[in-house]
Every structure is written in C-alpha cells, then in structure tokens.
C-alpha positions as CSV (number, residue, x, y, z in Angstrom):
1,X,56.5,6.0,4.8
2,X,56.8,3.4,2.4
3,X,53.5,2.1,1.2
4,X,55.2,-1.6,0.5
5,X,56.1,-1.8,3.8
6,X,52.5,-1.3,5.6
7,X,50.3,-3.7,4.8
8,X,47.2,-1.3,6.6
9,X,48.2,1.4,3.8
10,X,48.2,-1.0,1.4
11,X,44.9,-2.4,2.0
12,X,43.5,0.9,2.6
13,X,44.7,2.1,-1.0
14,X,43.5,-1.0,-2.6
15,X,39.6,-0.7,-0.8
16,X,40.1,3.0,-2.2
17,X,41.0,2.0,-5.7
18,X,37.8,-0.1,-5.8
19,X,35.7,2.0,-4.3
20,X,36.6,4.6,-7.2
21,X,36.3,1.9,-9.9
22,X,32.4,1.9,-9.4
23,X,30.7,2.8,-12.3
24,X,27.4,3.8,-10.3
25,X,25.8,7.0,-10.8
26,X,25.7,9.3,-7.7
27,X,22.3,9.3,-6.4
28,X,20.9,12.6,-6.1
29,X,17.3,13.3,-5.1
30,X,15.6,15.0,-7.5
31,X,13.7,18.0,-6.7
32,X,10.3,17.7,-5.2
33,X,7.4,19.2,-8.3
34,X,5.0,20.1,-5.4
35,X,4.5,23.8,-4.0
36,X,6.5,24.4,-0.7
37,X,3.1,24.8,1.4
38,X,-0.7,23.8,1.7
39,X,-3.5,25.8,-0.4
40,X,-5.2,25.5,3.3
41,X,-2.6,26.7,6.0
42,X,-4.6,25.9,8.5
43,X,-2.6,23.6,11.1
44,X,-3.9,22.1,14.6
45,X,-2.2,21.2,18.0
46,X,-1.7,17.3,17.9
47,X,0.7,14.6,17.3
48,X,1.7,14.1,13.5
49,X,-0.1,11.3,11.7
50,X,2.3,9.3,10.9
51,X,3.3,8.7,14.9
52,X,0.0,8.5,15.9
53,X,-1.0,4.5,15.8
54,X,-4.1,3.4,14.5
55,X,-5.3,1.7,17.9
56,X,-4.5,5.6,19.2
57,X,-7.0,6.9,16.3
58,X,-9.5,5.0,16.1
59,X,-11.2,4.9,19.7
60,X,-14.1,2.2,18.6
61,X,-13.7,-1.0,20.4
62,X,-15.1,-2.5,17.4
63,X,-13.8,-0.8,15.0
64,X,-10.2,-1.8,16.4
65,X,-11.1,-5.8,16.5
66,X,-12.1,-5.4,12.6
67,X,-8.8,-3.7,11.6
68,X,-6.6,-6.3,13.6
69,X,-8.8,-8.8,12.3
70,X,-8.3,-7.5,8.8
71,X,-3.9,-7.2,9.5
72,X,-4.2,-10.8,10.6
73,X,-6.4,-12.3,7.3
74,X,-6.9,-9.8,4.4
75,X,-4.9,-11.6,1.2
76,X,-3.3,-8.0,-0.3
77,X,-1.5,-7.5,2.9
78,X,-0.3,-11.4,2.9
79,X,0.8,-11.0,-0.9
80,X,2.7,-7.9,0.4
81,X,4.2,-9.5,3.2
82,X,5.2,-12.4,0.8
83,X,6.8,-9.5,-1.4
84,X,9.2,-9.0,1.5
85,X,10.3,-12.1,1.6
86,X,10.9,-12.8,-1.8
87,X,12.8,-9.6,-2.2
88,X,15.2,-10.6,0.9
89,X,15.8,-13.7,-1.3
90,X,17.0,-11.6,-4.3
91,X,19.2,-9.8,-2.4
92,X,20.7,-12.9,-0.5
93,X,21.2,-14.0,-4.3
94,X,22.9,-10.8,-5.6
95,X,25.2,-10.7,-2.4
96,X,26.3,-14.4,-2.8
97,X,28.0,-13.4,-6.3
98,X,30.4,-11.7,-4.1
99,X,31.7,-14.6,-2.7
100,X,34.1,-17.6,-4.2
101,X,31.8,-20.9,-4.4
102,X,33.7,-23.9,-3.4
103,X,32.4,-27.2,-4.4
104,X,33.6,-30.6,-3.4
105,X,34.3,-33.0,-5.8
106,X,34.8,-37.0,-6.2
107,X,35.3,-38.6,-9.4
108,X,36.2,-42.2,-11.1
109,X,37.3,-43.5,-14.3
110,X,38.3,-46.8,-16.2
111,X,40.5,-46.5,-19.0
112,X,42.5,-48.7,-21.8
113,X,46.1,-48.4,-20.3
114,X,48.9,-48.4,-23.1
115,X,50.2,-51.9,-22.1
116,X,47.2,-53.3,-21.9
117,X,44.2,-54.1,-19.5
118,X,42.5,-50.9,-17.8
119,X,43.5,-48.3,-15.8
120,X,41.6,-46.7,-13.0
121,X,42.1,-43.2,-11.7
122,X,40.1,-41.6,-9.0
123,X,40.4,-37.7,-7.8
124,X,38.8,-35.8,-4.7
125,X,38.9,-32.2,-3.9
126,X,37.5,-28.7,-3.5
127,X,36.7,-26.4,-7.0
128,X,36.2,-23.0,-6.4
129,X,34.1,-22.3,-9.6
130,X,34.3,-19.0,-11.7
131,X,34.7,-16.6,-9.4
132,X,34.2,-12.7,-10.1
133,X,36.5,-10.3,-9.1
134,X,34.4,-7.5,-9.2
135,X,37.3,-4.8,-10.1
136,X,34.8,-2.3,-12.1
137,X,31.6,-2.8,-9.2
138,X,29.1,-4.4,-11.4
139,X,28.5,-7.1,-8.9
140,X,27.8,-4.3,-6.3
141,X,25.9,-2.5,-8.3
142,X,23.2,-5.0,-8.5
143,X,23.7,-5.8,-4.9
144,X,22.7,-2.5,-4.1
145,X,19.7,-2.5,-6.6
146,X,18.4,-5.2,-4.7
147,X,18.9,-3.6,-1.7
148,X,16.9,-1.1,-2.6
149,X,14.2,-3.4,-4.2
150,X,13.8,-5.1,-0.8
151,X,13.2,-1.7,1.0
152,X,10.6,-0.5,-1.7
153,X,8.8,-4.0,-0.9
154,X,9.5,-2.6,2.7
155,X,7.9,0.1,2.2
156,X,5.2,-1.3,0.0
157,X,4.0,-3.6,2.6
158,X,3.5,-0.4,5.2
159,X,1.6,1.8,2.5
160,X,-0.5,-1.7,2.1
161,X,-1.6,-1.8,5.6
162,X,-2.1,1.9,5.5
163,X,-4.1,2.0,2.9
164,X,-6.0,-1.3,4.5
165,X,-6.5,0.0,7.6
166,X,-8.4,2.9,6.1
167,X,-10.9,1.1,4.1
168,X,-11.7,-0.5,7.1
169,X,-12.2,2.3,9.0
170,X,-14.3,3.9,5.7
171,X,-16.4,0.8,5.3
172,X,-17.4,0.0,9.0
173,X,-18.6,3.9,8.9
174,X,-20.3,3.1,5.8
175,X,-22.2,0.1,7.4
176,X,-22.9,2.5,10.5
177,X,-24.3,5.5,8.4
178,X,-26.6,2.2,6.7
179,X,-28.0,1.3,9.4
180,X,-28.6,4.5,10.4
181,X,-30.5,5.3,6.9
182,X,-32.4,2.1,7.3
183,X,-33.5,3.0,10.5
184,X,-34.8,6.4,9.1
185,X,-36.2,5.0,6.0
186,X,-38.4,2.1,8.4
187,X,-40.0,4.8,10.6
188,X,-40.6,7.3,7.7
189,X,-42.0,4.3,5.7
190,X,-44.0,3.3,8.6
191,X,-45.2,6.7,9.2
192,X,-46.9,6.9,5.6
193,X,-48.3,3.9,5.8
194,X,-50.1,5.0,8.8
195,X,-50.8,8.5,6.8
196,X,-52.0,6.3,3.8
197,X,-54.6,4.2,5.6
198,X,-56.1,7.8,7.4
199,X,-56.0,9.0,3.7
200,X,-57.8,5.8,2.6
201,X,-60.6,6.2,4.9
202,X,-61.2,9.9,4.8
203,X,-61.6,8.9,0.9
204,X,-63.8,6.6,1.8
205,X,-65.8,8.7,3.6
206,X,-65.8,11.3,0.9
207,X,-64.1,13.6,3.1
208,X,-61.0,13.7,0.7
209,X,-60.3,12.9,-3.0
210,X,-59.0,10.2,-4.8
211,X,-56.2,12.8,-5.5
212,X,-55.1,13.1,-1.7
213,X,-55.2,9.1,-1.4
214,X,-53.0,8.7,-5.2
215,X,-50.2,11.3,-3.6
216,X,-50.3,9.5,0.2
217,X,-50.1,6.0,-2.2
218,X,-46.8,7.2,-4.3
219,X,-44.9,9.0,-1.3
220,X,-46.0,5.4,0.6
221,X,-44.2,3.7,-2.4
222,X,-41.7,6.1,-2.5
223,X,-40.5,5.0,1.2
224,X,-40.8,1.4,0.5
225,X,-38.4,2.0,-2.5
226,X,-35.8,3.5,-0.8
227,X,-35.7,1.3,2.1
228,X,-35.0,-1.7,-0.4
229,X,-32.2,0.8,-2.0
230,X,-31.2,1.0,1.6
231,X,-30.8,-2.7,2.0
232,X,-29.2,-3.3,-0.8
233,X,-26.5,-1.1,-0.1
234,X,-25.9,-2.1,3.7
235,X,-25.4,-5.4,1.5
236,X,-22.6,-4.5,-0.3
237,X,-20.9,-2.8,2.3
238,X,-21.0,-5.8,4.3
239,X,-19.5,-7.5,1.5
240,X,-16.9,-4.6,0.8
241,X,-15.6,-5.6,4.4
242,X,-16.1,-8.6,4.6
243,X,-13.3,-8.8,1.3
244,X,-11.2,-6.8,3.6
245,X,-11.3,-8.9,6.9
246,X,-10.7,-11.7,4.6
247,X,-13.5,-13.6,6.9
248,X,-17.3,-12.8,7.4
249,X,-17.6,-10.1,9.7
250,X,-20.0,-10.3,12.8
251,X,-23.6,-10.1,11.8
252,X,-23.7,-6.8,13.8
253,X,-20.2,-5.5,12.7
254,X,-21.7,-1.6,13.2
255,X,-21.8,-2.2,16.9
256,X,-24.6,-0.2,17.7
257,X,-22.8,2.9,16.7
258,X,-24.6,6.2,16.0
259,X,-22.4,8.4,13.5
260,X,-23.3,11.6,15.7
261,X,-21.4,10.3,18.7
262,X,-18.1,9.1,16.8
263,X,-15.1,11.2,17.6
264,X,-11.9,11.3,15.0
265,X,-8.8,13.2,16.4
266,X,-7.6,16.2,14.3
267,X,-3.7,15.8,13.3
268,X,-1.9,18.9,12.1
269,X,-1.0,19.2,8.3
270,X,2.3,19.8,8.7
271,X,4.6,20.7,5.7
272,X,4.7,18.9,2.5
273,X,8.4,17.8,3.2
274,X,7.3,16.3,6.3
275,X,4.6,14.2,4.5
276,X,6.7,13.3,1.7
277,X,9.2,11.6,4.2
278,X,6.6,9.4,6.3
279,X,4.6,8.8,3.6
280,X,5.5,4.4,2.7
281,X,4.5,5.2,-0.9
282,X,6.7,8.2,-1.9
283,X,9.6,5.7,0.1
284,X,8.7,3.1,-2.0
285,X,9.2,5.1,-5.1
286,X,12.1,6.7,-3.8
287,X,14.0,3.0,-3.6
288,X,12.9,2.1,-6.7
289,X,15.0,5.0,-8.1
290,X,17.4,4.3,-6.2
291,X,17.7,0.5,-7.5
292,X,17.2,1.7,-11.6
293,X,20.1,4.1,-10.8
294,X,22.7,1.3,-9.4
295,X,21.6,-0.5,-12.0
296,X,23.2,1.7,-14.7
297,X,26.6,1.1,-12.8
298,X,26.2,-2.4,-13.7
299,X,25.4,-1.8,-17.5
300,X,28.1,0.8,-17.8
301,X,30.7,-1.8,-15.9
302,X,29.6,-4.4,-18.4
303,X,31.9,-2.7,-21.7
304,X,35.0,-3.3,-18.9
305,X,37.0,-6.3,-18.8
306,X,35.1,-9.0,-16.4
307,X,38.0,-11.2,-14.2
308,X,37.0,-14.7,-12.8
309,X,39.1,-17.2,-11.2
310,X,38.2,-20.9,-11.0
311,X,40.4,-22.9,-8.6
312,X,41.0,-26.5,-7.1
313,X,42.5,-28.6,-4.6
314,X,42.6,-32.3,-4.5
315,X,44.2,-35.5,-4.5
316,X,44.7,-38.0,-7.4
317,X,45.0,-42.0,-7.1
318,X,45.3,-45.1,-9.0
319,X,43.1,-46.8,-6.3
320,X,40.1,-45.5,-4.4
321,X,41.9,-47.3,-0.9
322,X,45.1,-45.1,-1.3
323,X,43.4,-41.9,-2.4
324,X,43.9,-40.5,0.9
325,X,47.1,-41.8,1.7
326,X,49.1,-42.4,-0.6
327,X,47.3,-39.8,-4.1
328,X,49.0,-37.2,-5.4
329,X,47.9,-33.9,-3.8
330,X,47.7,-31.0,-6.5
331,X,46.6,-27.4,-6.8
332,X,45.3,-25.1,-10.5
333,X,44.8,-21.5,-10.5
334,X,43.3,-20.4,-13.6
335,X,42.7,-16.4,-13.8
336,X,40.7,-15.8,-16.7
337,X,39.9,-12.1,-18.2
338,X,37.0,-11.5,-20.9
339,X,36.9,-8.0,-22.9
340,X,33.7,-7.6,-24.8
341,X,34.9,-6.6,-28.3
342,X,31.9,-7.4,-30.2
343,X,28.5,-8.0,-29.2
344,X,25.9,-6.6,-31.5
345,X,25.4,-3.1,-29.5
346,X,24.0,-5.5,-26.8
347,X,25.6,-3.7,-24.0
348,X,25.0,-0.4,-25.5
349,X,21.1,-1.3,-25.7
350,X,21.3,-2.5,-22.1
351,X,22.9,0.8,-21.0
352,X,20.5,2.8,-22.8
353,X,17.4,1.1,-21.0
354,X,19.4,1.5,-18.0
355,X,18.9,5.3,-18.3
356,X,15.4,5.4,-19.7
357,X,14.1,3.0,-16.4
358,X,15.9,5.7,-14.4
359,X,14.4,8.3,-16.2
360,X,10.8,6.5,-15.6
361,X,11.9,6.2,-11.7
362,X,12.2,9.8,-11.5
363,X,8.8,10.4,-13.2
364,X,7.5,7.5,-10.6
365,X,8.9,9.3,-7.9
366,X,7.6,12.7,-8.6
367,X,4.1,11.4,-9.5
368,X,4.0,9.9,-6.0
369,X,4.9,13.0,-4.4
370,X,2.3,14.8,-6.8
371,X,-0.2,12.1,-5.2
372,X,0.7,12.4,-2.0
373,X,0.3,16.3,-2.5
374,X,-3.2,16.1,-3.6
375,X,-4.8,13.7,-1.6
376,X,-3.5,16.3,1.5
377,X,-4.6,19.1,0.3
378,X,-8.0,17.1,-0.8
379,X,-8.8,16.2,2.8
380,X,-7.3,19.6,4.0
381,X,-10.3,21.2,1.9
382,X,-13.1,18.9,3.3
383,X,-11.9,19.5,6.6
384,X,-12.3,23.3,5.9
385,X,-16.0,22.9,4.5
386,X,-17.5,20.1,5.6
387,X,-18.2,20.7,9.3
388,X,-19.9,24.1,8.1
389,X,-21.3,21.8,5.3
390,X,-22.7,19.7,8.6
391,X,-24.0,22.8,10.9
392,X,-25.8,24.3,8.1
393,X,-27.5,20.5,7.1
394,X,-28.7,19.9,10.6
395,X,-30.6,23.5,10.7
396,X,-32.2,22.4,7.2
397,X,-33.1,19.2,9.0
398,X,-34.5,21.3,12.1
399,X,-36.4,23.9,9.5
400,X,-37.8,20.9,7.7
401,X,-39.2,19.5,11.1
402,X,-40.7,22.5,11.7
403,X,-42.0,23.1,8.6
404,X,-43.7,19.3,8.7
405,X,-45.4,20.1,12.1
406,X,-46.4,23.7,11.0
407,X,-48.1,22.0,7.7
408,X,-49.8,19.4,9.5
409,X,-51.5,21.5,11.5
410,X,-52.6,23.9,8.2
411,X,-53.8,20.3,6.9
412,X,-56.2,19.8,9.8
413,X,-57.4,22.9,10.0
414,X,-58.4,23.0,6.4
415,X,-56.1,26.0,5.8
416,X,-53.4,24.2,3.2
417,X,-54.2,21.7,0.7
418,X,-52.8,17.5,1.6
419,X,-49.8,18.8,-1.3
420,X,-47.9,21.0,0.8
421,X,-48.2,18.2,3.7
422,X,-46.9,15.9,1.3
423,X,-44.4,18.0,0.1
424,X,-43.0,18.7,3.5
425,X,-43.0,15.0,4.2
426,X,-40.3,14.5,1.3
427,X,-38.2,17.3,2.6
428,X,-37.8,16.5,6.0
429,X,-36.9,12.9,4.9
430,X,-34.3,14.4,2.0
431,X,-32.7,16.7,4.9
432,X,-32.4,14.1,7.3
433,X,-30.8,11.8,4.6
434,X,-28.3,14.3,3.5
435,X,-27.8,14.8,7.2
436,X,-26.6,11.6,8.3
437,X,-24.7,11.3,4.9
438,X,-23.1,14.6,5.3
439,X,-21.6,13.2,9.0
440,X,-20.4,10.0,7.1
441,X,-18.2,12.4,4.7
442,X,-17.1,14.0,7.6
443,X,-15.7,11.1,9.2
444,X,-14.4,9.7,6.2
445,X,-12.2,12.6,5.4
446,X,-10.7,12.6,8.5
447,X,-9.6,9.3,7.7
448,X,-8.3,10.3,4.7
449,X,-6.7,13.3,5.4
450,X,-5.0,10.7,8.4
451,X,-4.0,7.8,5.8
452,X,-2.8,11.2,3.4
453,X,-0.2,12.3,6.1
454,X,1.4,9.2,6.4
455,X,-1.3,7.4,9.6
456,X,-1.9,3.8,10.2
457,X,0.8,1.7,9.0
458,X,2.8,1.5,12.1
459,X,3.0,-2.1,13.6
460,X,-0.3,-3.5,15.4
461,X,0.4,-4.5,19.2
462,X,-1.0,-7.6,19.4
C-alpha cells in the first residue's frame, strides 16, 4: 500500500513522527525510601480513612457545624482554592501556544504621491501572528508541566482541607478537655477554701498551728493559680479556633461535651502503598515531579531549530468606500526557522537547572512519603499505648480518691499529721488532671492517625 496514496496513513505517520520528536524525559516513579510495612502491624476491621468522610467520623453535632463552618470561611483553604484557579489559568495559557492567533486588522495612510498631491491607501484583513510549529514538543512540554502544576494545586487544596478539618477537630477537643479542667480546678479550689477557713478557726481556737493554717493557705493559692492558668488557656484555644472558623465561634463552642463520652472510630492501617496513594500531599509532590520533568523536554528542545509562521489575508484600496468592493485581495506566507548558534551557554544553563529542579522534585517527593510514613506510624504507636496509658491513669485517679478519704479520716482521728492530708489533696487533683489530659491525647491521635491515612478531605455535603 502506497503511503502517498492514503491520506489516514499519512496522518497517522506524521502524529507518529511528532510524537517521537518529544524531547521529554519518560517519567518513571521513583522508588518509595519507606519500609514495605508498619513498625506496629496491628490492623482493625473498618472502612479505610481516606473513604471514610469527615461528617461519617466525627459524630458531634457540633463539632460537624464548626468544621463546615471552617470549609465555608477559614482564609488558608480560600488562598488554596484561589491556587486552583490561578493554575487552570496557566494551563489555559500554555495550551493556547498551540494554536495559530489570528488578528484582524484595519489600517490607513496619507502619502506624497510621485506626481504630486497625496495618496491614500487603506488595508483590512486577518494576520495570523508568529505561530509555532512545535516539531521538537517544547510547546507540549510546558503544556504538560502545567498540567501537572494544576493538579498539584489540586491536590494541595484537598491536603489543605485535611489538614483543616483536623485542627478543628484537635481544637474543639482542646476547648472540651478546658472546660473540663476548669470545672475540676473550681470545685478543688472551692473545696480548699472551705478546708482553709476550718483550718483558720481550729487555729484560732488553738486546736491547730500556724503551720497547719500556712500549708491549707499555699495549697488554697495553689488552686486559685491553676484555675487562672486554666483560663488563660481555654482563652487561647478559643482563639486558636476561632482563626480557623475564620469567624467567632459560639460562646459555648464545647457544647456541653464531656471527653469521657466521645467516641472516634478506629480505621485500619493499611499498607504504606495504600497511604502513599490517598494521601493529597505525597499527590501533590508527585505532580510536581512530574511538571520539573516535562520541563526538561522543553530546555532540551530549546538547542533545536524553533519554526513559526506569520500569515495574512486582506484587501488593499485607494479609498476606504471601495475597500470592499473594488481593493485588491492578497495573501503572505512567511515560514520562518531560527537555529540557536550562539547564546552565551544560556540554553545549556537552562537545561542544567532543568535537571537539578528535577532532582529537588525527587528529594520533595520522597520526603513527603518519608512524612507521610512517620506521622502513621506516630499515631499507630499512641494508639498502641495510650488507651493502656488511660486504664492505668484512671486507677491512679481511683487510688488517689481513696487514699484522700482514707487520710481524712487519720486527720480526724488524730492518727496522721494535716501534711499527709495535704499531700493527698495535691495528688488526687494531679491524677485527675493527667486523667482528663490523658483522654484528650487519646482523642487527638485518633485524629491524627485519621488525617495520617489520607481522612477528611473528601468534599463536604452541604
């Protein structure tokens, strides 16, 4: 079959020719620098993070309208969004260099004429300016780098709302476990103050010493301390989310919530190839590889020969009345081809950046996945020790309570000194503080071993 003769051949041989003029590295992913599995192999029945949705997570009613509130308002997520947008634009940019740009154009002039007076000439038509044949790919090379730039901002805008959605979660918890410690801190403090006045008049009565009253006085001062450190703290956190929301939160953002009755579902760990693929940050870096690697195809197609053709259409006419009718219709073609021959080692210098932001890609990439890795296998280890961590703090908590009512009742009877009653009052308040604290870790790293497995970025359902 004669090639000349079939113009499908002929087009498919020229598409092929093309193609193989691309000067584009093949991309090849490079090899995950993470062990194959967990340190902690421990895996639970569940659906995978990353299709579990937030709303599905997170079972608080108020916890919910904060993190929709928070995707609607918070400024990070907006700039992301805006990301998106700008990189869509890029790419519509890079894509329209594919394309002949035609022009229309109307022109007039006055001129001496030879013989005489002036001459006019007027001219309308269509210029197709400078266009690019793009024989060696360089103009599809950095169509395809901002390709891939829009899908890293993609990409970037889903780890954003991951990463928002779980410092929502972490900072309402924080504001519950607050009010929770201010509520401790207000009865303990109340409870010495009612120890320090019984201690004041037993003093006064010379039936204890100044001693007894001194102690009841600092661990009373003590209390009073703490529940100011406890205020100013439910302060910041209510500022922390109130940056997040991107509006004042409600007065009573905690909802009432008691830490002991929150329930987080378990999702199973999975394997570390899993992760790296639904994780929006490893993505991310992954595109940005790809676009520093398409665009060494368009340094290395830069020391080739660069074609354009400018083109134009149009009538001319010694009056503006006839131009239509009566002008002169004409038509240029003018190829044009540019070699580089010398150029100060500028397209060498451009190739060799080319490689080295590849090269920085690649370490990009891999620190992602190195990341990714350890923030996994960080909340995989606080999910192994911290609900024994928990069991074993509420039985200090209990022993401590015991211990308090047990040393009371040596106090009254006359059988311990007001010391050890004093010094199992600052236990049992320690205990119960590392108690509520130790829940509020708890909680936390199960968000954060959800956000770490690729959780909470899928679309809100409004």
């Amino acid at each position: 079959m004669n090639l000349k003769t079939n113009p499908r051949l002929l087009a498919l041989a020229a598409a092929a020719l093309l193609a193989g003029c691309s000067m584009m590295p093949v991309y090849e992913r490079p090899q995950a620098p993470v062990p194959a599995g967990w340190d902690d192999a421990s895996a639970t029945e569940g659906a995978p993070a990353a299709v579990l949705d937030w709303q599905q997570f997170f079972a608080n009613d108020n916890l919910r309208g904060l993190i929709a509130t928070a995707l609607r308002n918070n400024r990070d997520l907006r700039v992301a969004v805006l990301n998106i947008e700008q990189a869509r634009a890029q790419y519509d940019i890079r894509n329209a260099d594919r394309f002949p740009s035609v022009s229309g154009a109307v022109s007039g002039s006055r001129a001496p004429a030879s013989g005489g007076g002036t001459a006019s000439t007027y001219t309308a038509g269509l210029l197709v300016s400078a266009w690019e044949i793009d024989f060696f790919g360089r103009i599809a090379s950095l169509s395809e780098a901002a390709v891939a730039q829009y899908l890293a901002t993609e990409e970037g805008r889903k780890a954003a709302q991951m990463s928002l959605v779980a410092s929502v979660a972490n900072s309402w918890l924080n504001l519950v476990a607050d009010e929770e410690l201010l509520a401790l801190t207000r009865q303990t403090l109340a409870t010495r103050e009612e120890s320090l006045r019984l201690t004041r008049l037993r003093f006064d009565s010379g039936v204890s010493s100044e001693l007894d009253f001194q102690q009841a006085q600092s661990l009373t001062e003590s209390a009073r301390v703490a529940l100011t450190q406890q205020q100013r703290q439910r302060a910041l956190d209510f500022n922390t989310l109130r940056l997040l929301l991107g509006e004042a939160p409600p007065a009573d953002a905690s909802g009432k919530a008691a830490l002991a009755t929150l329930t987080l579902p378990d999702v199973p760990a999975g394997l570390p190839s899993d992760v790296l693929v639904r994780r929006p940050d490893v993505r991310q870096a992954e595109q940005l590889l790809v676009a520093a690697n398409a665009n060494i195809g368009a340094a290395r197609a830069a020391f080739f020969p660069r074609i354009t053709l400018t083109a134009g259409i149009g009538t001319a006419s010694n009056e503006l009345s006839g131009l239509f009718k009566g002008g002169s219709w004409g038509l240029t073609v003018a190829p044009q081809l540019l070699q580089p021959i010398f150029d100060a080692g500028r397209n060498r210098a451009g190739l060799r950046s080319a490689n080295v932001s590849r090269d920085i890609a690649v370490a990009q990439y891999e620190k992602a996945i190195q990341s990714a890795f350890r923030e996994v296998s960080d909340a995989l280890a606080g999910r192994a020790t911290l609900a024994d961590q928990l069991t074993a703090q509420n039985n200090v908590a209990q022993a401590e309570a015991v211990r308090l009512r047990l040393s009371t009742l040596r106090y009254e009877s006359g059988v311990s000194s007001f010391l050890e009653l004093l010094d199992a009052q600052r236990s049992l308040f320690a205990a119960r503080q590392a108690q509520i604290q130790t829940r509020l870790q708890l909680l936390q790293n199960q968000v954060l071993l959800y956000r770490a497995l690729g959780g909470g970025w899928s679309e809100p359902s409004m």
